[in-house]
N, C-alpha and C positions, 0 to 999 in steps of 0.2 A: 554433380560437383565432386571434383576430386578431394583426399585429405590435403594435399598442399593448398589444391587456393581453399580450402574452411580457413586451413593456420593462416595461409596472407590473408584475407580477410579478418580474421582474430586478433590479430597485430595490427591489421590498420585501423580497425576501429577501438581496438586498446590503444592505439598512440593517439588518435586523430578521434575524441568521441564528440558528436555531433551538438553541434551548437542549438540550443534553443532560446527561445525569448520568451520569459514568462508573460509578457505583454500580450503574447498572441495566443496563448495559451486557450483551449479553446472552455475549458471546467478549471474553475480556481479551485482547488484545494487546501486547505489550511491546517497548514502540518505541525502537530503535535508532537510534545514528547514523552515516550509513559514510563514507569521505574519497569524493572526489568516483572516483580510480580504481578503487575496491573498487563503486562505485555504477555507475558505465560499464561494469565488466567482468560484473556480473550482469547487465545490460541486453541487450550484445549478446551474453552468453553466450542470455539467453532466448530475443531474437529467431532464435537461428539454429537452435536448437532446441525451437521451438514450444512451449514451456513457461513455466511464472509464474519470477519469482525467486526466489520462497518454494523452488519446487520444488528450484533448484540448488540455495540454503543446503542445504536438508535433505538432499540427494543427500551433501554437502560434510560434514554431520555426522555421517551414518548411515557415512562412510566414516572418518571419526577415531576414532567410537565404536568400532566393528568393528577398528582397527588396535589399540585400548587392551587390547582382551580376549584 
């Protein structure tokens, strides 16, 4: 691929971005919102241990769950 059609491609899919249906979606996800400290502390909690932040959260709930019962 040449650098001009990357940019026409770059441009068309920056004017024209792709329609989705969350209906068909194939994993719902349910999207949260965090304060910017609760967002920095999963970040470099991840990077320090090579892991997603999904992974703390869940670490994070599998431990509250487990204190409830």
């Amino acid at each position: 691929m040449t650098e001009e059609e990357a940019f026409a491609l770059d441009k068309y899919y920056t004017d024209n971005p792709p329609k989705v249906d969350p209906a068909k979606a194939r994993i719902r996800i349910p999207m949260i919102r965090l304060d910017d400290v609760t967002a920095k502390y999963l970040y470099e909690k991840a990077l320090s241990s090579n892991r997603t932040p999904a992974d703390i959260v869940s670490d994070m709930v599998q431990k509250e769950l487990a204190k409830a019962v």
